[in-house]
C-alpha positions as CSV (number, residue, x, y, z in Angstrom):
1,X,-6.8,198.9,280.8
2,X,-6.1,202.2,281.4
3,X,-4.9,203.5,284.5
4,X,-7.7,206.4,285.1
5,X,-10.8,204.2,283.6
6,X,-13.0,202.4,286.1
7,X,-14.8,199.1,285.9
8,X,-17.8,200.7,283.6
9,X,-18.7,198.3,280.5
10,X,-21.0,200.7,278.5
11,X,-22.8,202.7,281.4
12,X,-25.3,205.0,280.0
13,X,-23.5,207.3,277.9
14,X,-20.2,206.1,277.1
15,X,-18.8,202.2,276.0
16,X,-16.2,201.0,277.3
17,X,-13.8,201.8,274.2
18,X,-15.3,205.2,274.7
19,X,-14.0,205.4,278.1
20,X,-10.6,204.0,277.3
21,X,-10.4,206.8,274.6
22,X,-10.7,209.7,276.7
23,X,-8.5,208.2,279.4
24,X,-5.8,207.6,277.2
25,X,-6.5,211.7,276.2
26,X,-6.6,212.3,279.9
27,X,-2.9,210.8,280.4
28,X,-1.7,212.6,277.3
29,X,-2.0,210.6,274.5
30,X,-3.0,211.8,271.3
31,X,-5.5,210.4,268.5
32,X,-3.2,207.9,266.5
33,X,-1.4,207.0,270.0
34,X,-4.8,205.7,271.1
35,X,-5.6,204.7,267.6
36,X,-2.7,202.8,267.9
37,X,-3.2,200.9,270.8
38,X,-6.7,200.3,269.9
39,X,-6.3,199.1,266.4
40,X,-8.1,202.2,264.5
41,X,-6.8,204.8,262.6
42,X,-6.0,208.5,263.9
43,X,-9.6,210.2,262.4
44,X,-11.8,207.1,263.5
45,X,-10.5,208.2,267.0
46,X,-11.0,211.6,266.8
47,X,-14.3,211.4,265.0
48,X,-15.3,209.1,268.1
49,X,-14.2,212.0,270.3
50,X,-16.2,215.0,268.5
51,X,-19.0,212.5,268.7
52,X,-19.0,212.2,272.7
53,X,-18.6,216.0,273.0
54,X,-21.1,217.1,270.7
55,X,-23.2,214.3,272.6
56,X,-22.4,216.1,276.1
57,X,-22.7,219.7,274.7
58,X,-19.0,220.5,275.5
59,X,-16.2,222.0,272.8
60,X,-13.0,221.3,274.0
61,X,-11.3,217.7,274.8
62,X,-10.5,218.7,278.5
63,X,-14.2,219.2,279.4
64,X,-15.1,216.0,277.9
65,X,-12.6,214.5,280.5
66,X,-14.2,216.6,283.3
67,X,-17.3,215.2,282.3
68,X,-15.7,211.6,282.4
69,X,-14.7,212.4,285.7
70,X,-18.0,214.1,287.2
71,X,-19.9,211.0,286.3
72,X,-17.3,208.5,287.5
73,X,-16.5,207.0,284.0
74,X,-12.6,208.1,285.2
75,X,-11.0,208.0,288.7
């Protein structure tokens, strides 16, 4: 797993594939990186992502990982 997500197995608001998509974004990785590693393509990633911020009311990709990080989803 990645090295910034925690031990969370669909807290709440995010799964666990959710979590390791926006640490992978955290540590730099872009949509078909992750998709990559993950086994989906480039847009399923990136759809997943506009899901979770439109789902937390936040526009950009670095406040989604704020967010991550506020709620303890990252460390």
């Amino acid at each position: 797993m990645n090295q910034h997500a925690t031990q969370h197995q669909n807290i709440g608001f995010i799964s666990r594939r959710q979590c390791y998509i926006i640490a992978c974004l955290a540590d730099g990785y872009t949509p078909e990186q992750i998709g990559g590693q993950i086994g989906l393509s480039e847009s399923a990633v990136q759809q997943s992502l506009e899901r979770m911020m439109r789902k937390q009311g936040v526009q950009h990709s670095f406040e989604l990982i704020s967010w991550a990080y506020q709620n303890g989803f990252l460390r």
